[in-house]
Structures are given as structure tokens and as C-alpha cells.
N, C-alpha and C positions, 0 to 999 in steps of 0.2 A: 555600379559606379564606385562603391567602398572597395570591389574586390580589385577593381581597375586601379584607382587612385595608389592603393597597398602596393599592387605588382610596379609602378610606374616609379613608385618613392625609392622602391627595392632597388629596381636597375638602376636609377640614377646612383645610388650611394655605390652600387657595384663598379660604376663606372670612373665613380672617385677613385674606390679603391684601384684598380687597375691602372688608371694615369699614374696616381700614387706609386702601387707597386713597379713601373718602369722609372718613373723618375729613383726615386732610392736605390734601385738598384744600380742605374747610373754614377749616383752617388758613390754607392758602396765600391763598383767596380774604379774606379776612380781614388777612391779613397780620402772622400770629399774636397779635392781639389779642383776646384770650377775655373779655375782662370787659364786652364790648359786650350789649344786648338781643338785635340781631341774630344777633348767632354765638350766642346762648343759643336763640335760636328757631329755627333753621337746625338746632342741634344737637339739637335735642326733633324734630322732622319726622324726621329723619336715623331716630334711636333708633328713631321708632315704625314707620318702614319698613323698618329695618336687615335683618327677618326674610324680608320680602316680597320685599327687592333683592338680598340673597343667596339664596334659591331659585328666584329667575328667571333670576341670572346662572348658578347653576352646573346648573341644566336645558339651559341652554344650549350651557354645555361639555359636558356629558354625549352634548347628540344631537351637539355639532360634535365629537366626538373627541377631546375630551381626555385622556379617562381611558381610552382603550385602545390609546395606542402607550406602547413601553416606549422612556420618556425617558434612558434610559442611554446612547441611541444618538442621542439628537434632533439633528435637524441643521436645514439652512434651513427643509424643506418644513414642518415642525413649530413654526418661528419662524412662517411663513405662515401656517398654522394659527390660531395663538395671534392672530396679529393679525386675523382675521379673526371668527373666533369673540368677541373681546374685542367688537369692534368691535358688533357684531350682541347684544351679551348688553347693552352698554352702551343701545342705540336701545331695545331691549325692557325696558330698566330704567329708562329717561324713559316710554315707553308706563304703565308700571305706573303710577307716579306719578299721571301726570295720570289715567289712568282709576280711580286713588283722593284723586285729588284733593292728593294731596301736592306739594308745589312746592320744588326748592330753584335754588339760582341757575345762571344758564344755564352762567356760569364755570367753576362745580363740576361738573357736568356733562362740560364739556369737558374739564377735568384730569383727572380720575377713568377718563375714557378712555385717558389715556398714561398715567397712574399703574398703570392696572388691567395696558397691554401692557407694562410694564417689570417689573412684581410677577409678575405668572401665568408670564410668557415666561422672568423670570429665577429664579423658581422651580427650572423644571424644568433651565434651564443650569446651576444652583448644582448640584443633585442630578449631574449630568453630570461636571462639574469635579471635586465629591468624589473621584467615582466616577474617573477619569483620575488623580487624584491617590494614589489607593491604592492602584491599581494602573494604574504608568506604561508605557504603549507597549507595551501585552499586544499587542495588534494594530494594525498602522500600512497606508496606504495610500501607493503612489507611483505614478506615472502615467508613459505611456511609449506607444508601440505595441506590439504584439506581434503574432509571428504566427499564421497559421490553421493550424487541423488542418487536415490533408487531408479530412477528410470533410466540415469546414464548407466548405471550396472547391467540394465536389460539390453541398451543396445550396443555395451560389449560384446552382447552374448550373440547379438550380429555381426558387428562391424570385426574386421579383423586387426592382431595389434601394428599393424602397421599403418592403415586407415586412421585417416584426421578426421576431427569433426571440425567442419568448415562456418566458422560464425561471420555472421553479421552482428556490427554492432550501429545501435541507434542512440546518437546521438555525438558525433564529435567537438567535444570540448572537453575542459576540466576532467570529470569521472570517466568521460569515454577514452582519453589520453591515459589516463591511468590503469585503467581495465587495458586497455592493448597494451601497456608495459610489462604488467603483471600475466598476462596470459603469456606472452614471449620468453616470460623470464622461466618459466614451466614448462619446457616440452613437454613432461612425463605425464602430461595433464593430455597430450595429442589433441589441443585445439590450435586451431589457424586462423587466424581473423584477417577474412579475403576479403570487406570489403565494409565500406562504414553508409551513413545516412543521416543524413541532418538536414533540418528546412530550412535552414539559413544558405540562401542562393552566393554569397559571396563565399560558401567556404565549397560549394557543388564543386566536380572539377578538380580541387587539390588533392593533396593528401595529407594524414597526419598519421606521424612516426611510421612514411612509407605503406599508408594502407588506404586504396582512395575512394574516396566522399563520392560513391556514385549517383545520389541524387536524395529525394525527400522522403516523407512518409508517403506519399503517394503512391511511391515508386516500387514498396516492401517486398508487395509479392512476384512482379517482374523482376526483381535485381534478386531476390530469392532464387526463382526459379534457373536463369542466366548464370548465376555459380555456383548452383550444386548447393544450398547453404542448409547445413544439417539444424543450428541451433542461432536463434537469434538474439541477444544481451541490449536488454535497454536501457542506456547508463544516462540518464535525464534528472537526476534528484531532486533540481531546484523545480522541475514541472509541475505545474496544478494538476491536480487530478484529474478535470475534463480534459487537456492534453493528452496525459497518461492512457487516457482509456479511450483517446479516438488510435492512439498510436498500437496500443493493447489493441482494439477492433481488428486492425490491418494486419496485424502479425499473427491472428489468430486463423485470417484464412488463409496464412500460410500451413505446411504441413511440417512446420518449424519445431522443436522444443524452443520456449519461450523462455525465456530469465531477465528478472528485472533486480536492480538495485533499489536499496531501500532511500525512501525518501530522504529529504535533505535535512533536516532535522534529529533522523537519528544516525545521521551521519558527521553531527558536528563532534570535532574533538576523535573522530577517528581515522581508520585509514582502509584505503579503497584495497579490494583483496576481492580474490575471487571466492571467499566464501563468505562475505556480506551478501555474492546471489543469494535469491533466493526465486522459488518457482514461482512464473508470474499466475495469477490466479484470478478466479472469477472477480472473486471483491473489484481486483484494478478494473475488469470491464463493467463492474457495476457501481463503482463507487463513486460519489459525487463532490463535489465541494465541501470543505470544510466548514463546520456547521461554526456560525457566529453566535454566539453566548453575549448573555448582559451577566458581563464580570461584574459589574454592581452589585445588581441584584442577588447576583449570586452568593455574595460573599457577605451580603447580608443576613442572610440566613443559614450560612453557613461558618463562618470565621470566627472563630473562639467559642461555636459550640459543640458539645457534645451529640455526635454524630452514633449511629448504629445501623448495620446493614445487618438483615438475615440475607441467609442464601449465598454471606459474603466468600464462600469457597468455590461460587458458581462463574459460568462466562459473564452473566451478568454483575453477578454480586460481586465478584474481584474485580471487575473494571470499574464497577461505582465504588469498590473504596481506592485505587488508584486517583481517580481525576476529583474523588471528594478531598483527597492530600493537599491537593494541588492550592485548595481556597483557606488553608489552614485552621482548620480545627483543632478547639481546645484537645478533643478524645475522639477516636476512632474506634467505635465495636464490631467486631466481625463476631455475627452469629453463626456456625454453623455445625450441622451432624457431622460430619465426614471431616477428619483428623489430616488426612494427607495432603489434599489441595488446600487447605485454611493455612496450613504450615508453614510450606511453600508460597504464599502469598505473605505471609508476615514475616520472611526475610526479607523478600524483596520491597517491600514498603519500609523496612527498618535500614534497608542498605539506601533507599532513593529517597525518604523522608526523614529521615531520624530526627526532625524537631518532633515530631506529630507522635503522641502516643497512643499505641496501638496494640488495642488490647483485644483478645481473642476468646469466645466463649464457646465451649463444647457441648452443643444440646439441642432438641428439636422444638421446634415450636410448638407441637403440637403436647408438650408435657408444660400444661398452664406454669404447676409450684417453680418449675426452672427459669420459665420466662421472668413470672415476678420476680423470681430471685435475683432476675437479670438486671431489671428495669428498677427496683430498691437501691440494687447497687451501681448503677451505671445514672441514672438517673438521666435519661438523652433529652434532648430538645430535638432533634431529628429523626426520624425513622426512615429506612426504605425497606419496606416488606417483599423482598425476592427468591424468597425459599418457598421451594414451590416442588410437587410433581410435574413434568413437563414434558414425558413422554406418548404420545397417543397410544399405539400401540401397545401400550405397557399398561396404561390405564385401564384401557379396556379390556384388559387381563385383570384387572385387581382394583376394581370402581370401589370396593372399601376402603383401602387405601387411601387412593387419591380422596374420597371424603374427610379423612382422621388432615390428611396434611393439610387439603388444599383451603379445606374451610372450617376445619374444630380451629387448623394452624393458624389461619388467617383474624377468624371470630377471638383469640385468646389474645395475639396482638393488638384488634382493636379496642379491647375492653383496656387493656393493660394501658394503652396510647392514653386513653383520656383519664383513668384512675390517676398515673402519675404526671395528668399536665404536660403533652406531649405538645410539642409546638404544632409541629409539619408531621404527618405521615404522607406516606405513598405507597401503592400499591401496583407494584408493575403487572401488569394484567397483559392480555395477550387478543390477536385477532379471533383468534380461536373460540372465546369468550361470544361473540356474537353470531346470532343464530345457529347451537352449536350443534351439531352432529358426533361428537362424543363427547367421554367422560369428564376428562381431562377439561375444556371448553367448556362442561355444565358447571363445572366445580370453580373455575375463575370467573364465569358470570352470577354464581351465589357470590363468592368475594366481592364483587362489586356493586352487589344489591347492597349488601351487609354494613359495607363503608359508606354508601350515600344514606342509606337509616341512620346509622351511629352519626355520621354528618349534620342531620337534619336538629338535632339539640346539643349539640360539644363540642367545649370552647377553643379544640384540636382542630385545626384545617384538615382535613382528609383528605387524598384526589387519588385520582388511578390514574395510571399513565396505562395504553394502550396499544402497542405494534407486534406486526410479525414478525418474520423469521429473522434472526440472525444471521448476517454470514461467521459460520467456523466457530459458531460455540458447539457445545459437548453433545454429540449427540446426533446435530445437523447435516444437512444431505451433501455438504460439500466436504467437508471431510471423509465422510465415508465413500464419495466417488473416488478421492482421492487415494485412497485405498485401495478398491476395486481397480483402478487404472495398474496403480502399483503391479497389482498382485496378474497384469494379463487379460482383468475383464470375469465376466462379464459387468458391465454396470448395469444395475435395476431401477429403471424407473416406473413406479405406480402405472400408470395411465397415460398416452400420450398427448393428452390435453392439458394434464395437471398445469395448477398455474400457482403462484404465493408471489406474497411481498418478502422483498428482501431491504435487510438495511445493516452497514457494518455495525458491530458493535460498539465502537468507541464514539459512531454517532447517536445509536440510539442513547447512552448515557448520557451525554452529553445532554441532550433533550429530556431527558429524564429530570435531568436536577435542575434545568433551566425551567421544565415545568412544577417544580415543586418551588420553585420562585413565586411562579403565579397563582400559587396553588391558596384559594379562599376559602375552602370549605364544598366538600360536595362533587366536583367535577369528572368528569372523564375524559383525561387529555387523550387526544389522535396523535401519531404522528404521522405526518406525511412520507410516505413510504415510497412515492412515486410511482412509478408504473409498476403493475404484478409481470413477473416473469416465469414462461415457460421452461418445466423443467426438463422438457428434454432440450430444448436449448440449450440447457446449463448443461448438459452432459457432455451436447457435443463440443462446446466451445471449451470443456477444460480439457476432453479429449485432443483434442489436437493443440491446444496448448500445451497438452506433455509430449508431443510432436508424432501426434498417431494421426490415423483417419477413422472416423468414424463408422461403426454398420461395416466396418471392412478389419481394419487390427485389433481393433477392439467393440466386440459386439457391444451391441445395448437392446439387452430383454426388458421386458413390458410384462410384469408380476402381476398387475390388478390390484384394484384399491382396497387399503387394510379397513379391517373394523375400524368406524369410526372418523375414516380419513373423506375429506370430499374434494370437488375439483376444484373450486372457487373459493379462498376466503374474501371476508368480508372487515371492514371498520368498524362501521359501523349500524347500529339498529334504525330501522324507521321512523320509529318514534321519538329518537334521539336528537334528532337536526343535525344541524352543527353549525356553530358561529366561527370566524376566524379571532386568534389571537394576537398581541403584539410583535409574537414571534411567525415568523412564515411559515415552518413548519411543525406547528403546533397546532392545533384544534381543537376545542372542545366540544362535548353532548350536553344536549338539557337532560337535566337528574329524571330520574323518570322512576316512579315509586316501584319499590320489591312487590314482587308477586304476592298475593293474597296468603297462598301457604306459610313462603316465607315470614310473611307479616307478622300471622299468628303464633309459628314457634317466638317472634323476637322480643315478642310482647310479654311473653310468661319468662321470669328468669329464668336462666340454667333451660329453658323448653328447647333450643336449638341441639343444644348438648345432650339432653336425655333421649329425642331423637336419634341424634347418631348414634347415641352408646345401644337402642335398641336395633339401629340399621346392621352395626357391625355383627350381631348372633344373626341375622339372615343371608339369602342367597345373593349373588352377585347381579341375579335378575331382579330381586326387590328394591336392593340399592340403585338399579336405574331409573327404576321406578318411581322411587322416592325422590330423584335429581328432577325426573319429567316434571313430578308433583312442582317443584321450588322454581322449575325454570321452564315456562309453558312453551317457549320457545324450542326447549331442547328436542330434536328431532332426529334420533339414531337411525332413521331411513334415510334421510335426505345428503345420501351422499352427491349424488350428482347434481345438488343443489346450483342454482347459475342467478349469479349476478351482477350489474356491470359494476365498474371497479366506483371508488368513493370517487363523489363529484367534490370540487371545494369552488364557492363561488363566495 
């Protein structure tokens, strides 16, 4: 009915213009002398064809496309249009004439011609103008080169250089008018955008800047297949995520390369280009809603104080001190070993923060005199404990190790927390931590014993925050698919049952600090992870998101499960419960006392410490030994361990 009402408003102003355009031209041929017989006679023929000469021009427009691009976007091709169609409705509007006998002067004729392309043409530019003027530079274009994905490279080395690659784009409006300007304005780029997609049923049918709206997300893979469409562009920024990722679904069982535009957000104050693409990826089809925060709360415990993260050079640790900027604190400390990535994050927090002072410290946790040295002179009210080993595979290679880091690192922070009156600590702990099957998982389940003891008498809130995987931190299995695709395949995946929780990064932080809100002493926050996904799923689905097929252009081999690795994680322990919190997806465990071993080192000073210092002069087989001893749970056989995912009721 909106798309009816639009075309119906159209032709009538069309038809203004065209009574218009013969009256003036009358005029003009005249030389605005009206009180002549002739201009009286001229203008009686006019009147009694006026009905006849406007429903043969505007059939006209109707079959040449007028009334079904959406002029909000009109650009040349639609100027062209206009003059061609005018042109053609004008010859068929002398035809009428003489085949009824009516006659007006050959003059008027030809005026009426320009009068008609300056009236219909500048119609639709006035609607355009408006429409720019009330809302200025929503989306702009700018022109440049850019470079290739690696996967457009590979299918140079198919496709030959005279070969398009033929896109679909999804969504026509705003960015998607702009993405079709910007790819036209590029041939050398050899994309063609044959055909567009949008759920809005009143733009179905049109076209915009000449390219047409064949139907909805419904429709992706049938309008795919029907023109050949090499690469699909999904220009929606203002979209929610669950949009994003049912339209991401669709696109994925095309055999499409996939590119999405970045949300709308980091698209304010810029301009649409085709190298804002970027490759659309798992995250879109996994990713959820934007997680809601208690800004209050937040900033209660966070705004004007002195803040420290270890670990802060890590996926984790640099995205908590990012959104820890955001609640403005007094001091910002980045703990970290590793000099290059802490670097490279404290330009970019001094370029996007520069109130916030941000200071950066070079040293490990696990060397106690640096920590003090740290915590004397920083003197924080916050901690987040994210410096961590966090390799499996690696651990399991070097289980001394992971003991110096994961918990001499962890135990030196906690003593240090409550010597210098630490307000909040937190400790991001991981799935892996519950009934662990390697190293790495025994050594974050000691941390969490450690912190709910130290809990149990210190006037420091302590909590652990608890989830799996990340998507696209350092390390993680989607990156590295992303890789293996790159490189031709093969992709490896463990097991093909393997299953994990995944959660983006900028949510699980988010959740992170929102739990250290809540955070009283003692706890261990869940987050809600949502459903566990299989990873061969994930394989195929980014494979043919980078517009392959899977088991066919690019293999995908089955290695078998590493030391250490199982098929199933878990949340949480048995014994643990779990109650819900103010937050949705938050959760917490009841404290459940450290293991008897543990106990007894924690009780004698310095006893935790003199154990490791005798663990590290033995074998790698003692030191897991010595984990089993602390964490009775821990079970390096039970790789195939199976259990159903976390209930929350």
C-alpha cells in the first residue's frame, strides 16, 4: 500500500508536469501573447487531447521504468533514463496526435520535449535534494584503491581478467546505495552488482541506481543461484545482530564469498568505501545481542579509580582496558611480559582516551619483588588478574610452566591484593578449569581454590569470572581456520564431534566488569555462553563463507584429540549449584572449599611456594602429579569425557 500510494503521488506530479510542459510551451511559442485566435485555438486542441497526451506519456514511463527505482538514490543512470524514456513518450505523443488528427505546432512539440526532461528529470532530483537536505551526509562515498582479500587473489588465479565477479548486495538503502556507487565508480576492481535484496516488500520490484530489489532474505539462495552471483555484500549497519546473523545463516548456504559492512557505530563520522568490507565471519553467525550493563554500577566501582589489568597485552587483557576507559578512571595500569602488543595498545588508548592516564608496566607476575613493586607504587583499588598461560597444547608440553605462571602468578597477586587494601579483584578463569583433563584447566582450577581461601578472611572482594572460548583471540581456532582457508586447506579439526562454548570478546568483558560490580567476596561468576557449538560446523560454515564448498575445494582433515583436549567442556562443577544473578547472563557457584592438599600447603606460609620451587627440579610427570594431588578432580584420561551442556533454571 506505501509502495502503491508513492507510485500513484509520482504519476500525478508527472502529470502536472506534462500539462505544464504543453501549456509553456504554448506560451513560449507564442511569445506570451494569449489574446491571439491562434494561441486560443492551439489551446482548445491542447485541452481536448490533454487526457489522451498524458496517458500515453505516463504508459510510457510506467513500461521505461519510472516508477520503479527508488529516486532517493537517483544518480546519472536514472538521469539517462529520464531522458530517454521523455524522449520516446514525446515521438509517441506526436504519433497520438496525428492518428487523431489533432495538430499543434511543430515548435511546441519540440519544447515540450526539453520542458518534459527538465520537469520529470528535475522532479525526481528535487525529491533527492530534499531528502539530502534532511538528512546531511548519512552516508558519503570516497574513492581510492584498496586492497584484496587473500581469497579474492586466489580466485584471480581462477577467474580470467576479463571475468566479473557478479555481487549481490543485501540490503537497499543508505549504505547499500552507497556501496553500488562506489563499486561502479571502480571497474578495475571487475565487480558488477546484478542484483540487490531487502525485506522491505515496498522497495521488492524497484530498483535503486538501476540495479533491482529482486526480493528478500528469503529469497538469497534462489536469486544467487538465478544470476550466477560470485560474492555477496551485506550493507545493513543500522541491523541488530540477531538480523545480521539470520541474514549471515542464508548467505552462508550460498556458495557465495560473503562481505559484510561494519556496524553502524563504527561507521559514524565516516565514509562508505569498499574497503570498510570486511569478511563476514563466524562471530556474525554466532553473535548475539548487545550485552546491557548497569552503567551505574559500573562506574561505581570503577570512575575515578585506579584501575590495573595484568595480562593487559592479551585478547582479553587489551579489551578490558579499552571499555575499563570508557567508565573513566582515575589510572589505568597495563601489566604485561611482552613489550610489542602492550605498546601498540597504549597508543591506541592514548589516541581514543587521552583524559585517562595510562600507564604501562614491563614484568611477569610470577616475579612477586616486581609485582610489589608494582602495587607500592600504583597503589590500585581494582585488579583484573588476566595474565595467564592459556595454551593446551602447549601446556601440556611444559606443565612446569604453566604452574610458575598460572598459580605461583596468580597466589603472588592475591597476597599483594589484600597486603595493599585492594578493593575488587577478579580473576578470569576459564571452562577449562572444571573437571579438567589438562594442565592448563588444573592450574586455573588451583587459582580458584586459592581466591575463594584468601576470600574466606580479606577485607578484598575477590570473584572469578568464568567462560570459554573466545571468538578471534590469539591463538583461537578461528583464526587459525582462517588461515588454513587462506592458504588452500587443508582445515584440521580434532574430532568430529568436538563441541565448545563460544562468546565474542567485547561481550565476554563486558560481563567481566559488570561482574566485578557484583562481585562480594568469594564467588565464581558463569557466563552464559549459550549453546556449545560444533566445530566442524564452524569449519564448514566459514568455509563457504569464504565462498568455497566444503569436503570438496577445501578439504577438512580429522587429526584426533591433542593431549589434554576433550570433547565436551563444562561450566560448571557439581557441587557448585548455581543460583541466577541480577544480570541475565551472569551466574554464580556456591564457594566450595579447596582441596584438602591444597589446604595444607595454604596454611603453612610461603608452604604453596616451597612446593613449587621443589616441583620445578622434577619431571614433567611429577608436576602432574603434584596438580592431580591439589585438584582431585583433575583427570588427564578423561578426554572423551561427556556431559550435558549447563542447565540455568
Amino acid at each position: 500500500m506505501k509502495k502503491l500510494s508513492k507510485v500513484i503521488a509520482l504519476m500525478f506530479g508527472d502529470a502536472c508536469c506534462i500539462i505544464f510542459a504543453y501549456i509553456l510551451a504554448l506560451l513560449m511559442r507564442f511569445e506570451f501573447v494569449v489574446t491571439g485566435n491562434q494561441f486560443a485555438s492551439y489551446l482548445d486542441v491542447f485541452i481536448g487531447a490533454a487526457l489522451g497526451l498524458v496517458a500515453v506519456k505516463l504508459a510510457t514511463y510506467w513500461v521505461g521504468g519510472l516508477y520503479n527505482s527508488l529516486w532517493k538514490y537517483a544518480g546519472s543512470e536514472e538521469l539517462v533514463k529520464v531522458l530517454f524514456v521523455t524522449v520516446v513518450g514525446n515521438a509517441l505523443a506526436i504519433t497520438f496526435l496525428q492518428f487523431t488528427q489533432q495538430y499543434l505546432p511543430r515548435g511546441v512539440n519540440g519544447m515540450v520535449v526539453l520542458t518534459d526532461i527538465v520537469l520529470i528529470g528535475g522532479l525526481r532530483m528535487l525529491y533527492r535534494m530534499i531528502r539530502e537536505h534532511l538528512y546531511p551526509g548519512k552516508f558519503n562515498v570516497t574513492h581510492g584503491r584498496r586492497d584484496k582479500s587473500v581469497q579474492e587473489s586466489m580466485r584471480s588465479t581462477v577467474m580470467g581478467d576479463d571475468d566479473q565477479i557478479r555481487v549481490m548486495i543485501v540490503g537497499a538503502g543508505d549504505a547499500g546505495a552507497s556501496m553500488i556507487k562506489e563499486i561502479k565508480l571502480h571497474p578495475e576492481d571487475r565487480k558488477k552488482i546484478v542484483v540487490a535484496i531487502d525485506d522491505d516488500k515496498s522497495k521488492q520490484g524497484n530498483r535503486i541506481l538501476g540495479v533491482k530489489i529482486a526480493g528478500g532474505r528469503q529469497d538469497i539462495r534462489r536469486i544467487a543461484r538465478k544470476y550466477g552471483i560470485d560474492e555477496i555484500i551485506i550493507a545493513i549497519p543500522s541491523a541488530p545482530q540477531s538480523e545480521l546473523r539470520d541474514i549471515a545463516e542464508e548467505c552462508s548456504k550460498t556458495r557465495c564469498k560473503v562481505q559484510i559492512l561494519p556496524g553502524l557505530i563504527d561507521l559514524i563520522n565516516e565514509k562508505v568505501t569498499v574497503n570498510k568490507l570486511r569478511d563476514i565471519d563466524i562471530e556474525d553467525l554466532l553473535g548475539r545481542e548487545a550485552v546491557k550493563v548497569n552503567l551505574r554500577a559500573i562506574s561505581g566501582y570503577l570512575e575515578g579509580r585506579i584501575v590495573m589489568v595484568t595480562g593487559g597485552g592479551g585478547s582479553i587483557g587489551s579489551e578490558l582496558c579499552r571499555q575499563i576507559c570508557r567508565f573513566k578512571p582515575r589510572r589505568l595500569v597495563a601489566v604485561d611480559i611482552y613489550e610489542n602488543s602492550i605498546f601498540e595498545l597504549a597508543n591506541e588508548i592514548r589516541g581514543i582516551f587521552p583524559d585517562v592516564e595510562f600507564d604501562i608496566v614491563i614484568g611477569s607476575v610470577r616475579d612477586y619483588e616486581r609485582m610489589e613493586e608494582v602495587f607500592r607504587r600504583f597503589k590500585p583499588h581494582v585488579v583484573f588478574h588476566a595474565a595467564a598461560h592459556k595454551h593446551v597444547p602447549l601446556m601440556e608440553a611444559n606443565p612446569r610452566e604453566a604452574i610458575v605462571n598460572n598459580i605461583q602468578g596468580t597466589k603472588n597477586l592475591l597476597d599483594l591484593a589484600e597486603e595493599y587494601a585492594v578493593s575488587k579483584f577478579v580473576l578470569i578463569s576459564t571452562d577449562k578449569a572444571v573437571n579438567p583433563t589438562n594442565v592448563m584447566g588444573a592450574t586455573k582450577r588451583v587459582g580458584e581454590m586459592m581466591l575463594q581461601d584468601k576470600s574466606a578472611n580479606s577485607r578484598t572482594n575477590y570473584a572469578a569470572v568464568r567462560f570459554g572460548n573466545v571468538l578471534g583471540s590469539n591463538g583461537s581456532v578461528i583464526p587459525i581456520f582462517r588461515e588454513q582457508i587462506a592458504h588452500g586447506g587443508p582445515v584440521t579439526v580434532t574430532h568430529p564431534d568436538i563441541c565448545r562454548y563460544f562468546m565474542t570478546i567485547p561481550e565476554a568483558v563486558q560481563l567481566v566488569i559488570q561482574a566485578g560490580a557484583m562481585a562480594e567476596g568469594g564467588e565464581i561468576f558463569i557466563l552464559d555462553m549459550g549453546d556449545p557449538v560444533k566445530i566442524m560446523d564452524l569449519a564448514e560454515k566459514l568455509i563457504r563463507l569464504s565462498g568455497f564448498e566444503p569436503h570438496k575445494d577445501i578439504e577438512i582433515r580429522i587429526t584426533g584429540l591433542r593431549p589434554g583436549e576433550k570433547l565436551y567442556e563444562e561450566l560448571l562443577l557439581d557441587e557448585e549449584g548455581i543460583q541466577t544473578t541480577t544480570h541475565n547472563k551472569i551466574f554464580v557457584g556456591h564457594p566450595v572449599d579447596p582441596s584438602p592438599a591444597l589446604s595444607r600447603l595454604l596454611e603453612v606460609p610461603g608452604g604453596l611456594q616451597a612446593s613449587i620451587r621443589e616441583i620445578l627440579g622434577k619431571t614433567d610427570d611429577e608436576a602432574k602429579q603434584w596438580l592431580m594431588e591439589l585438584v582431585p578432580n583433575y583427570n588427564p584420561d578423561a578426554q572423551l569425557y561427556s556431559k550435558e551442556p549447563l542447565k540455568k533454571n
